[in-house]
N, C-alpha and C positions, 0 to 999 in steps of 0.2 A: 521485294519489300512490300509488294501491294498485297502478296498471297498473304503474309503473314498477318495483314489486318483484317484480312476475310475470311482469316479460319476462327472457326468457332469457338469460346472458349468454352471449358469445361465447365458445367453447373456445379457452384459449389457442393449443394449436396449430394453431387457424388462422392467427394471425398470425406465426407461427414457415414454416405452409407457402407462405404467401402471400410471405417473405423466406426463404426457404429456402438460393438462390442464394448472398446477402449475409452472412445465419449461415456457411457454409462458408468462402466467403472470408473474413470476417474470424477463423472458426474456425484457417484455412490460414497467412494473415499471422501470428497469433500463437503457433503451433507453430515456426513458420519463426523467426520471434524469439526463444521460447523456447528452443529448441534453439542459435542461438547464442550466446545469454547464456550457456549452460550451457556451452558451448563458449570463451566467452571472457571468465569474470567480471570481468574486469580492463575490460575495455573499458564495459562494461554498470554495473559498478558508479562508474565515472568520469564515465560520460553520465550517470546518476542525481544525483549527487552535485551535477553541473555545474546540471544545469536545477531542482534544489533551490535551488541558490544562485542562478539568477536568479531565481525565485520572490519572494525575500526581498528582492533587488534591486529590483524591481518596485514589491512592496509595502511597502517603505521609501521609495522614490521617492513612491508615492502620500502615505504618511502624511505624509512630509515637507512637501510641496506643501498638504495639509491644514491642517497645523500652523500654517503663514504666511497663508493665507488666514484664516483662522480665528482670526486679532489676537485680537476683542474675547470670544472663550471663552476663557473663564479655564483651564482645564484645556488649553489650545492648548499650556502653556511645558512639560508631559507628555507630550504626540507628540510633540513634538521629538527626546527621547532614546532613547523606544521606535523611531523611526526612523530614528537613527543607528544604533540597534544592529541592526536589519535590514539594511541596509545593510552596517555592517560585515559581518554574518553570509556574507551576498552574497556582497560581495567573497570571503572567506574559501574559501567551497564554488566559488564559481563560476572563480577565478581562479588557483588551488592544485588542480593535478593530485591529487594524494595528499596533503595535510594535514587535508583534511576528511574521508579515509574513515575515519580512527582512530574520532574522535568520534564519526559518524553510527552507524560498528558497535556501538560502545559502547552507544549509547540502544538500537539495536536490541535487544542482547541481555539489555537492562534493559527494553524492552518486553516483549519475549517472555520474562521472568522473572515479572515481573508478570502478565501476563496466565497463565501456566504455574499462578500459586499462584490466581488467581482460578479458573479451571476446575476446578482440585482442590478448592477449597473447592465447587463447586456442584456435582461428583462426588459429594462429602462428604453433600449435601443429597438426592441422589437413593439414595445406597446401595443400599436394599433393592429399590430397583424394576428390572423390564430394562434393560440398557443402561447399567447405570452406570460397568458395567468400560470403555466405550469415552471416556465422559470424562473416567476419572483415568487412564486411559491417553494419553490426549489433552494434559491437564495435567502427566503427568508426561515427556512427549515434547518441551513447551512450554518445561520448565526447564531441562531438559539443552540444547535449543539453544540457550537462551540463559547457560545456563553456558558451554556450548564456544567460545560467539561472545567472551565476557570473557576466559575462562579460555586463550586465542587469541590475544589480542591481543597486539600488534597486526598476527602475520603472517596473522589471520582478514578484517581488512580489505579486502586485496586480493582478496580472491574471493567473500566474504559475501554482499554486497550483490547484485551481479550474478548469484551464481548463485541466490539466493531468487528474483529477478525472472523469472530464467527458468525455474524449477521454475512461478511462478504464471504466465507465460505460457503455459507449454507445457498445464497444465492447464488452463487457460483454453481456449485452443485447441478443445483435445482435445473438453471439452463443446459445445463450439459446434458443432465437427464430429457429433458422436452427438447432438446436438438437432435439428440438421437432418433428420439422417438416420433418425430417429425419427419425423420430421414426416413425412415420406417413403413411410414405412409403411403 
C-alpha cells in the first residue's frame, strides 16, 4: 500500500505529448467550427435546437417503451406522461425550424441570470481576499448577458444560441491548440 503512494505519477503532459497530433487536430476542427458558428449563428443555433429535440425524442421513446413493459410497477401509469411530454418537447425543437429558439433563449438568458447572481454572491464571500474583483466582475458580466438575451427577445434568438456555441468552440479550439503546443516545448 505504502509503494503505491511513493510511486511517482505521471506528468500530465506526457500524455498531452504523447497525443499532441490529435490535441491540434481536434484543437483545429473546433476553431474551424467555432469561427463559423460565429459566422453563421442562425445556422448553428438551429442545428442546436434541432439535435436537442431529438434528444428528447429519444428519450421519450425510451421512457415510453419503459412505461408499457413495466405493467405491473405501479408508478409505470407516471412515465407515461413524462414521456409524452418529451416527446412532445421533441417534436416541438426538432421539427419547427424557429419555434423553439424563442424558448431555448429564454431559459438561456435565465440561466445565465441565475448563475450571474450566484457568482456575485460568492464574489460577495471572498471580498477581502485577491481576486475577488474578477469574480463579481464575472457575476456581473453573467447578468447582463442574460439580461440582453431576455431583454432581446425575441430578435436575440436567431443569433444567441449559435453565436455562444461558437465563441465556446472557438475557445475551445484555441486551448487545445496552445496545449499541444506547450507540450511541444
Amino acid at each position: 500500500m505504502a509503494d503505491m503512494q511513493n510511486t511517482p505519477k505521471p506528468d500530465i503532459m506526457d500524455a498531452v505529448r504523447k497525443f499532441r497530433t490529435r490535441f491540434k487536430n481536434v484543437g483545429y476542427v473546433l476553431i474551424v467550427l467555432g469561427v463559423l458558428a460565429i459566422l453563421f449563428p442562425l445556422i448553428f443555433s438551429i442545428a442546436a435546437k434541432t439535435l436537442l429535440g431529438w434528444v428528447f425524442l429519444l428519450t421519450g421513446a425510451a421512457v415510453l417503451y419503459h412505461a408499457f413493459q413495466s405493467k405491473e410497477w405501479q408508478s409505470a401509469i407516471w412515465s407515461g406522461p413524462i414521456a409524452l411530454m418529451h416527446i412532445a418537447l421533441g417534436v416541438y425543437l426538432g421539427f419547427f425550424a424557429l419555434t423553439g429558439l424563442i424558448g431555448l433563449t429564454f431559459f438561456v438568458g435565465i440561466a445565465f441570470l441565475a448563475q450571474g447572481a450566484f457568482e456575485g454572491m460568492i464574489a460577495m464571500q471572498h471580498r477581502p481576499k485577491k481576486g475577488w474583483g474578477w469574480l463579481a466582475f464575472n457575476g456581473f458580466a453573467t447578468l447582463a448577458m442574460g439580461t440582453l438575451l431576455i431583454a432581446g427577445l425575441p430578435s436575440t434568438a436567431l443569433w444567441a444560441i449559435g453565436l455562444l456555441l461558437g465563441i465556446n468552440f472557438l475557445t475551445s479550439g484555441i486551448a487545445f491548440v496552445a496545449l499541444a503546443n506547450a507540450a511541444g516545448e
